[in-house]
MOPAC internal coordinates of N, CA, C and O (Angstrom, degrees):
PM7 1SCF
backbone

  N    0.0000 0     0.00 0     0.00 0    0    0    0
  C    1.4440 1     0.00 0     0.00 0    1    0    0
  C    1.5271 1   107.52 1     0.00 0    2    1    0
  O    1.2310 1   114.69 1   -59.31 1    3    2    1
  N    1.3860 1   127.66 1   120.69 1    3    2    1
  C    1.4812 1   128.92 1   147.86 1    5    3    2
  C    1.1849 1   115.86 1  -105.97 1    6    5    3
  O    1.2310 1   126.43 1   -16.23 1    7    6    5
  N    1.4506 1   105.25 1   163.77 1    7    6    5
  C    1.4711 1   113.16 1   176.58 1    9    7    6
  C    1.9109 1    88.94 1  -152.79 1   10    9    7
  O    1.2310 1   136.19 1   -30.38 1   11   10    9
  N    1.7016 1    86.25 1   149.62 1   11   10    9
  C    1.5332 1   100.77 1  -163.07 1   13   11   10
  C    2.1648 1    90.55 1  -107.09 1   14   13   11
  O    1.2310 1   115.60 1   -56.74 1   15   14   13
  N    0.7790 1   125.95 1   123.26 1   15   14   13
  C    1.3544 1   131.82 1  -179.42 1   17   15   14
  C    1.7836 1   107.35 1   -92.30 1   18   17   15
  O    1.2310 1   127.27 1   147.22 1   19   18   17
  N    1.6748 1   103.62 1   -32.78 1   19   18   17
  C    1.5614 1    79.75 1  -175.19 1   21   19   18
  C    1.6645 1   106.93 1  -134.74 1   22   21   19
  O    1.2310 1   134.76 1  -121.13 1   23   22   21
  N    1.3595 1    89.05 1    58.87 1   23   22   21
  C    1.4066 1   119.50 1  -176.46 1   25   23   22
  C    1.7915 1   122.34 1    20.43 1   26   25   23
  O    1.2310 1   127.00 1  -137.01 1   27   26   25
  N    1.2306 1   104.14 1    42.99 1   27   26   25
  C    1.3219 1   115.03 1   170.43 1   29   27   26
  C    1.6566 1   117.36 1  -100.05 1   30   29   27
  O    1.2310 1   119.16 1   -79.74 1   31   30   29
  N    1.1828 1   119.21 1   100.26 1   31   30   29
  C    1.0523 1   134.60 1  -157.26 1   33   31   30
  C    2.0477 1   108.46 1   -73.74 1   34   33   31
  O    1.2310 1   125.02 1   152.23 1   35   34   33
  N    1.4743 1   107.96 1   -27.77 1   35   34   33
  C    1.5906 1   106.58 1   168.54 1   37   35   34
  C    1.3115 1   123.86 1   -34.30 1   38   37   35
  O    1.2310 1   113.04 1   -96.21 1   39   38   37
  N    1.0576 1   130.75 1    83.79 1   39   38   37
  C    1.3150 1   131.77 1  -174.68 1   41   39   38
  C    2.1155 1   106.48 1   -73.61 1   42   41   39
  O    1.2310 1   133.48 1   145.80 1   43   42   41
  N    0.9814 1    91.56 1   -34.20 1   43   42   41
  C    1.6833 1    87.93 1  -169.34 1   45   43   42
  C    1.7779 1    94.40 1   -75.03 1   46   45   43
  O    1.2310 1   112.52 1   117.56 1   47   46   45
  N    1.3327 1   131.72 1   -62.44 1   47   46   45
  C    1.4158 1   126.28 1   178.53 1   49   47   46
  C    2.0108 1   131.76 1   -73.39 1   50   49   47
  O    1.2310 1   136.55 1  -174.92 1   51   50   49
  N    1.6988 1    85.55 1     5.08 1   51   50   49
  C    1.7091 1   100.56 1   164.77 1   53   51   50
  C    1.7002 1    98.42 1   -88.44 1   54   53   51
  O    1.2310 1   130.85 1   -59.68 1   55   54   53
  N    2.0097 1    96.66 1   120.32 1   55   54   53
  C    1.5432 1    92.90 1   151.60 1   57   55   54
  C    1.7374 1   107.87 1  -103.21 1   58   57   55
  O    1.2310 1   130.06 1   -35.47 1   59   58   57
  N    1.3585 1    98.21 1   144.53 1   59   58   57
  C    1.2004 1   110.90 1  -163.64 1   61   59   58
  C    1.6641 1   106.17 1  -128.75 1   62   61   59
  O    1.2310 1   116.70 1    -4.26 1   63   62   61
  N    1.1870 1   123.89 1   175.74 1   63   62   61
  C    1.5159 1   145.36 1  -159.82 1   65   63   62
  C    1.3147 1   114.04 1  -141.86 1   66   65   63
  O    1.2310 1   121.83 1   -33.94 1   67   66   65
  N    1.3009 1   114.10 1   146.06 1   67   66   65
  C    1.4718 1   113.85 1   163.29 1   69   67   66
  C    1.8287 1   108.72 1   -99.41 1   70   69   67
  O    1.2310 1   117.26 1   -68.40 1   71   70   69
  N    1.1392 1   122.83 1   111.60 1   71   70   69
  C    1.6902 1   135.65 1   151.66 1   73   71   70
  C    0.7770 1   118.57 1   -65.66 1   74   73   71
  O    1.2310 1   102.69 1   -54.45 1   75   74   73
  N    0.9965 1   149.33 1   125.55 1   75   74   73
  C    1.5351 1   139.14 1   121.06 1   77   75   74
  C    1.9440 1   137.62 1   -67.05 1   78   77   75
  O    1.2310 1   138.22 1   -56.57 1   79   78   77
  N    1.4528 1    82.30 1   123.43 1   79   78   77
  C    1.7555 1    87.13 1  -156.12 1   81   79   78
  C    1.6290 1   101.09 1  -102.15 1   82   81   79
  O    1.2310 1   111.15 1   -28.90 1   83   82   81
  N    1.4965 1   134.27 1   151.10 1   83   82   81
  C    1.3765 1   126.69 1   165.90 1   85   83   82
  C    1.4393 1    99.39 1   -88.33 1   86   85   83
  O    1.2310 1   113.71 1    -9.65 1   87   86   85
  N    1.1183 1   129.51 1   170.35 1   87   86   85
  C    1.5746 1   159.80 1   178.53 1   89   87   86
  C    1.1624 1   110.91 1  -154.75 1   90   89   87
  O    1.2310 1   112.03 1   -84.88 1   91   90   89
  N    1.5947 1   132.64 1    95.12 1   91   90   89
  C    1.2588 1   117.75 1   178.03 1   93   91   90
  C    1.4007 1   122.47 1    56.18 1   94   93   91
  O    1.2310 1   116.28 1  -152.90 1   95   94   93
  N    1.1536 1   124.67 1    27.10 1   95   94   93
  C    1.1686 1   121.53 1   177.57 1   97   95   94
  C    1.4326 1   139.78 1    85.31 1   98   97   95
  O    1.2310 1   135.16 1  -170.06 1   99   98   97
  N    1.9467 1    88.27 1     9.94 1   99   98   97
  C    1.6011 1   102.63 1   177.09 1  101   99   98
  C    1.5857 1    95.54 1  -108.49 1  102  101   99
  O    1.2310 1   133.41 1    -7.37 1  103  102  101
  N    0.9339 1    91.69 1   172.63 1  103  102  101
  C    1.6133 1   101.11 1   175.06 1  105  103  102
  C    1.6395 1   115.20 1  -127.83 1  106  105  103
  O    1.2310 1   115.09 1   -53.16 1  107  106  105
  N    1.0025 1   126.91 1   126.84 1  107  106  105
  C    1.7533 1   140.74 1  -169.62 1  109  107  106
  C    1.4280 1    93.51 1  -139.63 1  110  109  107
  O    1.2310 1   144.64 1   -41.23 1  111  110  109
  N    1.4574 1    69.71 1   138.77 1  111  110  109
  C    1.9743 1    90.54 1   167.30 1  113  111  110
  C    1.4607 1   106.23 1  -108.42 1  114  113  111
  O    1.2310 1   110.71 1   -40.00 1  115  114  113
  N    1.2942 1   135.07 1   140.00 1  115  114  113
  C    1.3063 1   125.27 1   174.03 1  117  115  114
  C    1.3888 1    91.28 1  -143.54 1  118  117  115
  O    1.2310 1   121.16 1    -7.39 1  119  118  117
  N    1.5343 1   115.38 1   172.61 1  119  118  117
  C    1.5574 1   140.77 1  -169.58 1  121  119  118
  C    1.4155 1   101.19 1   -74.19 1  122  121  119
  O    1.2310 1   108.98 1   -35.35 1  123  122  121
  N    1.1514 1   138.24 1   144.65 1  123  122  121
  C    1.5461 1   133.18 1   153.92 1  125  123  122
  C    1.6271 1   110.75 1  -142.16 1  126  125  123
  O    1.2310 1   122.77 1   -34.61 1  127  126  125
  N    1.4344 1   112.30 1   145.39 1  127  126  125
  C    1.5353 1    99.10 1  -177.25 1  129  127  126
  C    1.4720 1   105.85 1   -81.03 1  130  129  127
  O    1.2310 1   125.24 1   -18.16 1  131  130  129
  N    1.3724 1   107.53 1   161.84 1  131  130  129
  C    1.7005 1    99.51 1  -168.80 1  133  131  130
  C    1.3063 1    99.76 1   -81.42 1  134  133  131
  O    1.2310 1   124.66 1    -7.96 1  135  134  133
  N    1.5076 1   108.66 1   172.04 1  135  134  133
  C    1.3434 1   116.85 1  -143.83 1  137  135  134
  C    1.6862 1   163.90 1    89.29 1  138  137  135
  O    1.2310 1   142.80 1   146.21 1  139  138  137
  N    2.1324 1    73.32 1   -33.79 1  139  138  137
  C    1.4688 1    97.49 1   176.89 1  141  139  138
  C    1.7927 1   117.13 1  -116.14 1  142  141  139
  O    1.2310 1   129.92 1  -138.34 1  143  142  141
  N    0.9975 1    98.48 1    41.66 1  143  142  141
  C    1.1075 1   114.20 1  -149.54 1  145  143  142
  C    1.9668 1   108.80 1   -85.01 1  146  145  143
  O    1.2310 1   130.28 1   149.51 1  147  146  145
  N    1.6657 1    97.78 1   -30.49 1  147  146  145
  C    1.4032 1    96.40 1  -177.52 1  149  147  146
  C    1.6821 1   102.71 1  -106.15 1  150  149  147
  O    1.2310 1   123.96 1  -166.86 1  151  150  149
  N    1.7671 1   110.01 1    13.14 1  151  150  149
  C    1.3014 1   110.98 1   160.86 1  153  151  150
  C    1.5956 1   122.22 1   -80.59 1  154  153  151
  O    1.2310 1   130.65 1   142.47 1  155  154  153
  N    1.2082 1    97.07 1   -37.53 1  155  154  153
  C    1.9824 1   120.48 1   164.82 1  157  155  154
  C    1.7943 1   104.42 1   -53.37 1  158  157  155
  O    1.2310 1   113.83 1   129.08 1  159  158  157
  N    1.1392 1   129.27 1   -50.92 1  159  158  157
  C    1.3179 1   141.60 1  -165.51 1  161  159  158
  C    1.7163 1    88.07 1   -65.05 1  162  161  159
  O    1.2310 1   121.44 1    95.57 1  163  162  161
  N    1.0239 1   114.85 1   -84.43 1  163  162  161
  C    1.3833 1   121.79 1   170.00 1  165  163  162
  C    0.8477 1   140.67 1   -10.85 1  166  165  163
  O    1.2310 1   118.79 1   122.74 1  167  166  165
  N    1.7036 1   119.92 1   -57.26 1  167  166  165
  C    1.0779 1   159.70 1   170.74 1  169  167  166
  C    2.0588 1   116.88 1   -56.57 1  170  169  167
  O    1.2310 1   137.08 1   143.10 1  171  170  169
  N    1.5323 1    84.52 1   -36.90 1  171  170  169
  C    1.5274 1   102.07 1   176.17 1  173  171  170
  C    1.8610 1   114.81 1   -80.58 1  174  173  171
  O    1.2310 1   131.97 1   147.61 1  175  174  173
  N    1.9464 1    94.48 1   -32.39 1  175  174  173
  C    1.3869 1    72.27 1  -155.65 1  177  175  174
  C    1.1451 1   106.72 1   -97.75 1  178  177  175
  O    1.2310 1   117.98 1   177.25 1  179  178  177
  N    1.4070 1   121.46 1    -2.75 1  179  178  177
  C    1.7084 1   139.02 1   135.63 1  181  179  178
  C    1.5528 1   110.41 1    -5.77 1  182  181  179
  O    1.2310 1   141.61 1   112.85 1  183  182  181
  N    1.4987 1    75.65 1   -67.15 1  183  182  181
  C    2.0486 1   100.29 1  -162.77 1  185  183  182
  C    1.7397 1   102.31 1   -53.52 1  186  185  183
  O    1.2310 1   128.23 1   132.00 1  187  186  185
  N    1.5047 1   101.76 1   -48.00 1  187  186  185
  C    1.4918 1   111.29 1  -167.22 1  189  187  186
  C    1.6916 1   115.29 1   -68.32 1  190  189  187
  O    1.2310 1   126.26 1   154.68 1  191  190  189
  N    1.5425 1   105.57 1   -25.32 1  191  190  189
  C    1.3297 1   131.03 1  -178.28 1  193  191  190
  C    1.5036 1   110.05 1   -51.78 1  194  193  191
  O    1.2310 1   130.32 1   116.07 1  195  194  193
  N    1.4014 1    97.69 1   -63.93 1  195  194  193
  C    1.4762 1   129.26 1   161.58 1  197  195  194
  C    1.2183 1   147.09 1    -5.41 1  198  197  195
  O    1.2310 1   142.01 1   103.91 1  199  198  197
  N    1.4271 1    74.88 1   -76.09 1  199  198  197
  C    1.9199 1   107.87 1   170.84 1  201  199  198
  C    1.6489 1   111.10 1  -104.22 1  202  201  199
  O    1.2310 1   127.41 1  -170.01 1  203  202  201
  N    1.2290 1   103.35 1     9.99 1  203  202  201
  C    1.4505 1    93.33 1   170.86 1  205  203  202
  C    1.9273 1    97.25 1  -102.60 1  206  205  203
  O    1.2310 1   118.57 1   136.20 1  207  206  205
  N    1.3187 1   120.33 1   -43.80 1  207  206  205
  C    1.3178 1   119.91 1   164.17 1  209  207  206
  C    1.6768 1   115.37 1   -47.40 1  210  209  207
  O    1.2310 1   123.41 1   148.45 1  211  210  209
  N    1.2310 1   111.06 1   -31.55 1  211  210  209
  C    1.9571 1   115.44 1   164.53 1  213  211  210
  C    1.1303 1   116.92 1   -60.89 1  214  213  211
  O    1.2310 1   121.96 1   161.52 1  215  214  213
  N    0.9190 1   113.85 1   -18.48 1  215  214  213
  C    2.0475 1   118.49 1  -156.72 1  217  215  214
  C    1.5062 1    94.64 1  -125.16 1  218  217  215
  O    1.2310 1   129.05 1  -177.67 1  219  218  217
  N    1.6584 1   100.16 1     2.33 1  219  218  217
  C    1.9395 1    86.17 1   159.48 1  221  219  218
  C    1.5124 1   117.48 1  -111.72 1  222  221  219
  O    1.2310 1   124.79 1  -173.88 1  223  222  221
  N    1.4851 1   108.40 1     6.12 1  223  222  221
  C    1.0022 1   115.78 1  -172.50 1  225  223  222
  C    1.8016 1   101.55 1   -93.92 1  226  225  223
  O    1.2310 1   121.10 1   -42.30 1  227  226  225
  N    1.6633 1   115.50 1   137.70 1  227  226  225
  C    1.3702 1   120.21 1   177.04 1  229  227  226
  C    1.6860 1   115.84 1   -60.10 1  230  229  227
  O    1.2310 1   135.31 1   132.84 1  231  230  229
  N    1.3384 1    87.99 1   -47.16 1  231  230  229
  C    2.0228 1    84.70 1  -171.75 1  233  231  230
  C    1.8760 1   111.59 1   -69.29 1  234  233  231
  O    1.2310 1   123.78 1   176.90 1  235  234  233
  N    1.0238 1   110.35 1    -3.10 1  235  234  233
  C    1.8445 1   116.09 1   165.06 1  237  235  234
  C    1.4244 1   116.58 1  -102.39 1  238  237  235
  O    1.2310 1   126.43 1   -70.05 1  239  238  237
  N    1.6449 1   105.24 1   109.95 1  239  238  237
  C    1.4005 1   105.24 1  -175.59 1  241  239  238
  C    1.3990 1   117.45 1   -98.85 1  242  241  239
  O    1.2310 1   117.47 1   144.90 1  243  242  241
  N    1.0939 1   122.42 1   -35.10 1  243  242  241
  C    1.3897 1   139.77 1  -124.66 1  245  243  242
  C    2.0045 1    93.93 1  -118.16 1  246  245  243
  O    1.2310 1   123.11 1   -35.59 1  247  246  245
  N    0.9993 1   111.65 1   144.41 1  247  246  245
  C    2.1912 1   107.99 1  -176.01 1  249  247  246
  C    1.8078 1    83.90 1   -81.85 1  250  249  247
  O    1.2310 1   109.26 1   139.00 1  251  250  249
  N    1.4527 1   137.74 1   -41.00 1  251  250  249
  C    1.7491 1   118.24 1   165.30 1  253  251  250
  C    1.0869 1   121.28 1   -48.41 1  254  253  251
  O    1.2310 1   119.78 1   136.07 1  255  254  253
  N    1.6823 1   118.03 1   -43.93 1  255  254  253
  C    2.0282 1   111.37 1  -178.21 1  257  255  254
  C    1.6519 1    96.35 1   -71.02 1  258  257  255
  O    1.2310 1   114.21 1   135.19 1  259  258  257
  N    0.9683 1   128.57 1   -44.81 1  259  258  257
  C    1.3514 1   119.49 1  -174.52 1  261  259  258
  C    1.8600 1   104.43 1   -40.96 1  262  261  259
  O    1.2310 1   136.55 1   103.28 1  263  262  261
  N    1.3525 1    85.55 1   -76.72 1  263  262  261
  C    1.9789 1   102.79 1  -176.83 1  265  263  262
  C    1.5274 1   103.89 1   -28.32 1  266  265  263
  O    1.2310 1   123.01 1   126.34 1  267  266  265
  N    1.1892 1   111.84 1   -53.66 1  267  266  265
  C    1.1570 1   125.68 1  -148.71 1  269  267  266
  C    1.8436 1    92.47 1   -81.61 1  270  269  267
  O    1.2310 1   112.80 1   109.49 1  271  270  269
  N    1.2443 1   131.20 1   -70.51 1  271  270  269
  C    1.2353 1   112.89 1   133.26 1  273  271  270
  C    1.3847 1   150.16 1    48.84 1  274  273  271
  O    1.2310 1   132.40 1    75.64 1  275  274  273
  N    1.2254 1    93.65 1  -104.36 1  275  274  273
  C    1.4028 1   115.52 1   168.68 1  277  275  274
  C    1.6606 1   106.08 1   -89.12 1  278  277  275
  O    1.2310 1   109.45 1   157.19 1  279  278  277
  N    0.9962 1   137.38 1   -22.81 1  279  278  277
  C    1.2941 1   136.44 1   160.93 1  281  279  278
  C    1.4087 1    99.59 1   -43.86 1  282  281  279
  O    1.2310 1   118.88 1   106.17 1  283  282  281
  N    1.4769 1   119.75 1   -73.83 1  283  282  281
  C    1.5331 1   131.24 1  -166.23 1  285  283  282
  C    1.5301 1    94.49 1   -45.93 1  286  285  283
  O    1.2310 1   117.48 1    99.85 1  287  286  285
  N    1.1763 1   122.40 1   -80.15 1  287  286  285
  C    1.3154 1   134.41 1  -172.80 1  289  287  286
  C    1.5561 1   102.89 1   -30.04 1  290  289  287
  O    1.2310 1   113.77 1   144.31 1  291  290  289
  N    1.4529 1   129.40 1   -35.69 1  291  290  289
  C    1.3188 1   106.50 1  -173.44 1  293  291  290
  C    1.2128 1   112.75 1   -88.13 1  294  293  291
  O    1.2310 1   116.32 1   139.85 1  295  294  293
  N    1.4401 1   124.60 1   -40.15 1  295  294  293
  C    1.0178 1   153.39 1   161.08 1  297  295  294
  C    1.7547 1    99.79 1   -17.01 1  298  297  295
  O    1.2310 1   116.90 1    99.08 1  299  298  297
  N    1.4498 1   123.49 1   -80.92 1  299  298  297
  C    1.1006 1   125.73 1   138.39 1  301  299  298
  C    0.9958 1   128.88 1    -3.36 1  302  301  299
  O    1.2310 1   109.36 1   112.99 1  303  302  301
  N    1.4538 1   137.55 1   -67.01 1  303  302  301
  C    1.5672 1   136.29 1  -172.87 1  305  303  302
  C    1.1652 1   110.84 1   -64.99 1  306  305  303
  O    1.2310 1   118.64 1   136.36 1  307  306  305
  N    1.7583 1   120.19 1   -43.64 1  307  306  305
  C    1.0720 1   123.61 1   172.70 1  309  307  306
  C    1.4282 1   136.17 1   -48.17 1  310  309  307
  O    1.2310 1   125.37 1   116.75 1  311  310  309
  N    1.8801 1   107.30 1   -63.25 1  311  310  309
  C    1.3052 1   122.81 1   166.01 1  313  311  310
  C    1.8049 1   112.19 1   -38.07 1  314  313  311
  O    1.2310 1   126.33 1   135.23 1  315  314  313
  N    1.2571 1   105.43 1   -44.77 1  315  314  313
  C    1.8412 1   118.06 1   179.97 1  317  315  314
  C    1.6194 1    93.74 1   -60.64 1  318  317  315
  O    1.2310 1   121.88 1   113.10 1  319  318  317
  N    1.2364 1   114.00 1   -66.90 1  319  318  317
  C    1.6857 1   109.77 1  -172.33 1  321  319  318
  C    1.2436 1   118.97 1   -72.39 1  322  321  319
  O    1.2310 1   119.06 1  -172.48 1  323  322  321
  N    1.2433 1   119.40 1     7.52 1  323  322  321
  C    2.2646 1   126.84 1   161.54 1  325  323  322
  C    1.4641 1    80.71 1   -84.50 1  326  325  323
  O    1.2310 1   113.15 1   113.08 1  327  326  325
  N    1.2223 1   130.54 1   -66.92 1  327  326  325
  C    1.6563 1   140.20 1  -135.54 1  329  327  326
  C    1.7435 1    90.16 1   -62.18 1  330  329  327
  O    1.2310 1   122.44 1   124.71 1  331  330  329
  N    1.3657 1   112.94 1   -55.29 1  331  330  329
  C    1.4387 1   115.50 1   178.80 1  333  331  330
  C    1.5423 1   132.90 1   -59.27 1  334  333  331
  O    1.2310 1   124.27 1   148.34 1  335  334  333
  N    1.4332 1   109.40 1   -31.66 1  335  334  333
  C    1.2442 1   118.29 1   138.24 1  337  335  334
  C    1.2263 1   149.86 1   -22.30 1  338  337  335
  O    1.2310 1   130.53 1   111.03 1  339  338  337
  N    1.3184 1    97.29 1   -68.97 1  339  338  337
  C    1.5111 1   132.38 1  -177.19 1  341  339  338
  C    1.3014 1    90.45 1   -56.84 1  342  341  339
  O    1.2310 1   115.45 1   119.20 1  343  342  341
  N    1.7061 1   126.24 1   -60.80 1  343  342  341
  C    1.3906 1   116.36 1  -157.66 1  345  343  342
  C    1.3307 1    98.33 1   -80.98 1  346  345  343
  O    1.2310 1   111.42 1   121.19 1  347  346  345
  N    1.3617 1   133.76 1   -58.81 1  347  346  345
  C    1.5618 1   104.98 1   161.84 1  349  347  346
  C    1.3615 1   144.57 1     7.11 1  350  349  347
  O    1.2310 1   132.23 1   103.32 1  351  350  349
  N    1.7304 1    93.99 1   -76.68 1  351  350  349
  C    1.3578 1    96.03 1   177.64 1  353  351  350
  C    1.2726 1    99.55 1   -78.42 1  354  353  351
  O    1.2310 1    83.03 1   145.87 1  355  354  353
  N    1.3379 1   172.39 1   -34.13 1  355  354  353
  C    1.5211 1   144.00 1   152.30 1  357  355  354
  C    1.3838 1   122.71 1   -18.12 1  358  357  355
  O    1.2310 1   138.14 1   139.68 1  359  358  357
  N    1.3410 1    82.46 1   -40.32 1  359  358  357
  C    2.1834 1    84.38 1  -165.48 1  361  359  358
  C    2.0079 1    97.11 1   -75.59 1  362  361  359
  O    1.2310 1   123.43 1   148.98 1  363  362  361
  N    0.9720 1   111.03 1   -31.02 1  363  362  361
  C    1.1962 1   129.80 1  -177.68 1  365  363  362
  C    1.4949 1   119.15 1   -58.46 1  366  365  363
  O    1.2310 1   126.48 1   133.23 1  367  366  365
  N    1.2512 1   105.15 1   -46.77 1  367  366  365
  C    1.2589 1   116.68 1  -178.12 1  369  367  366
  C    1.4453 1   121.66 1   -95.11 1  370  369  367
  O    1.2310 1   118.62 1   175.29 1  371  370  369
  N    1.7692 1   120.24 1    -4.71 1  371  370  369
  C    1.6450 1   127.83 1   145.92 1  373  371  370
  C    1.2689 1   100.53 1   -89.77 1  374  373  371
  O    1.2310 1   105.83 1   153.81 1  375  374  373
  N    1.2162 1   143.90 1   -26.19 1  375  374  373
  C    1.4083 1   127.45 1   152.40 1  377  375  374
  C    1.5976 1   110.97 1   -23.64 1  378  377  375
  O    1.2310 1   122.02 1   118.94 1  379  378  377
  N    1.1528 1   113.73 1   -61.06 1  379  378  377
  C    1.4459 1   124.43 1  -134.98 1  381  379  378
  C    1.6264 1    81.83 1   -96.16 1  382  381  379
  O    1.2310 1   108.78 1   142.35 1  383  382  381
  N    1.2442 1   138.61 1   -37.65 1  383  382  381
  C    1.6236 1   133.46 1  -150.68 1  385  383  382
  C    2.1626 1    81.82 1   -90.21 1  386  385  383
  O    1.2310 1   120.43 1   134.47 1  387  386  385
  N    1.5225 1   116.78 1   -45.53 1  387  386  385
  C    1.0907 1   117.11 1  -171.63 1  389  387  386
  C    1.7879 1    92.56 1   -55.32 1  390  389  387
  O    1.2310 1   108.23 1   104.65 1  391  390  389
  N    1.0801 1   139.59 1   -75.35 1  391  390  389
  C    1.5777 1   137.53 1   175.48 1  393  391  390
  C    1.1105 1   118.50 1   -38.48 1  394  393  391
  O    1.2310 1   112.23 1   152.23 1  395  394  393
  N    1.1900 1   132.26 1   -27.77 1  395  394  393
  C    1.6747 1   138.75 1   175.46 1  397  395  394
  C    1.8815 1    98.60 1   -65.36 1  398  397  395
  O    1.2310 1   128.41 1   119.83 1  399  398  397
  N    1.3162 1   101.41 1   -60.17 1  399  398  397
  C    1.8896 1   109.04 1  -162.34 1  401  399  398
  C    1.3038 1    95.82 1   -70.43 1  402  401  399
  O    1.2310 1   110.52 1   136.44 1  403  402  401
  N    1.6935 1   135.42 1   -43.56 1  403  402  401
  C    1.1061 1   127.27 1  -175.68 1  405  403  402
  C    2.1124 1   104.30 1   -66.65 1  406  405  403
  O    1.2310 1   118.76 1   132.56 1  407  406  405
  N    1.1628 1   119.97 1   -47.44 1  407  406  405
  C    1.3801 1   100.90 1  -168.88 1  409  407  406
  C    1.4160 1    90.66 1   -90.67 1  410  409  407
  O    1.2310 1   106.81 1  -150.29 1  411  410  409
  N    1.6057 1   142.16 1    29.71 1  411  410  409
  C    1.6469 1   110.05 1   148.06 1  413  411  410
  C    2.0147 1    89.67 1   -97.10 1  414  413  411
  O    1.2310 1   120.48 1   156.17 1  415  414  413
  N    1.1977 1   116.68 1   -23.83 1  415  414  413
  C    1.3693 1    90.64 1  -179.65 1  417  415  414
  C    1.5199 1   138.30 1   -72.86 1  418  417  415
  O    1.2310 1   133.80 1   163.48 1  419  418  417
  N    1.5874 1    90.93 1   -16.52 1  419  418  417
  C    1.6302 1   108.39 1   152.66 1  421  419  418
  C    1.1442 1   131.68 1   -46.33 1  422  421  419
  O    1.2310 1   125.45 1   137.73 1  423  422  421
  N    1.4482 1   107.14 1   -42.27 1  423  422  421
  C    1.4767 1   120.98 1  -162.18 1  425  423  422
  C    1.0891 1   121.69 1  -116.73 1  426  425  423
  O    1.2310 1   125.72 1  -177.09 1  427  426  425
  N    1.8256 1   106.60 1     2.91 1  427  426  425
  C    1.6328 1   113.31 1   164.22 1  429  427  426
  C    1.2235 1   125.70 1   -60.31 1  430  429  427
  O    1.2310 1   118.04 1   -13.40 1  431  430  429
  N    1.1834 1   121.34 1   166.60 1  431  430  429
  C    2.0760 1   119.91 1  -170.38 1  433  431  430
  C    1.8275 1    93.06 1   -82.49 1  434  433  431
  O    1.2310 1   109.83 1   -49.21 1  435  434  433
  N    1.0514 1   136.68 1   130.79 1  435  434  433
  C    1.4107 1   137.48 1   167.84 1  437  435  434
  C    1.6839 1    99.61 1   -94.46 1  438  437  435
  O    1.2310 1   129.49 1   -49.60 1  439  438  437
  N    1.8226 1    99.32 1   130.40 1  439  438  437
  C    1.3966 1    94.68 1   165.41 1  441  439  438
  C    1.0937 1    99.10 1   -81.39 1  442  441  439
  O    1.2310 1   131.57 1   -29.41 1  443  442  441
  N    1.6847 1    95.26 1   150.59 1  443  442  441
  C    1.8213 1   127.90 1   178.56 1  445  443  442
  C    1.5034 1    94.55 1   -87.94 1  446  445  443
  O    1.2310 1   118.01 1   -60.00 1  447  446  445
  N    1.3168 1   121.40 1   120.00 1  447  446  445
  C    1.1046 1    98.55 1   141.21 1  449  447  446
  C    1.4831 1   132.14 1  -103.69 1  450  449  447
  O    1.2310 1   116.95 1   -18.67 1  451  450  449
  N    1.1621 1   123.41 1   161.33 1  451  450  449
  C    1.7397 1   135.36 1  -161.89 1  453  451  450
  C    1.5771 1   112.68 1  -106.17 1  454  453  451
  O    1.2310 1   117.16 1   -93.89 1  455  454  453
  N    1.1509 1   123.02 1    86.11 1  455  454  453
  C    1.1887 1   143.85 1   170.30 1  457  455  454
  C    1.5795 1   129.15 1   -31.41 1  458  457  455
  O    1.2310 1   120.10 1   180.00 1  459  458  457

């Protein structure tokens, strides 16, 4: 099993590591490129966080509805945190056009007029 944490897909110029991460109480080793190593840690105990809050819930029986689950649920958080982004960078970027027009109008030549 690998998993790429900082989505650089170069496999021949990624040096990478074997971790070992818990999940609920299993233990897997998977690939990580070095460096990212306490993003994987993280990343796991998120996961484990997760599905341990799934598996307290009555209407999830099954370790698939859980997965499956908490899959959705992240899935979810994510799509919400692109969406939040997105408007960010909108607001961000009339920020920046509003500061552009204000300092060229600063810095335009004003006719004088001569009295």
């Amino acid at each position: 099993m690998a998993i790429i944490i900082n989505n650089s897909w170069n496999f021949l110029s990624m040096a990478q590591r074997t971790v070992e991460i818990n999940i609920v109480e299993r233990k897997l080793k998977v690939a990580c490129p070095i460096g990212q190593e306490s993003a994987l840690l993280s990343a796991a105990q998120e996961l484990t966080n997760r599905l341990s809050k799934a598996g307290a819930s009555k209407t999830i029986c099954t370790p698939e509805q859980k997965l499956l689950m908490t899959a959705l649920n992240l899935a979810n958080d994510l799509l919400k945190a692109q969406q939040q982004l997105k408007v960010e960078q909108q607001e961000n970027q009339n920020k920046i056009a509003l500061l552009q027009t204000t300092i060229e109008q600063a810095i335009a030549p004003k006719n004088i007029k001569i009295a």
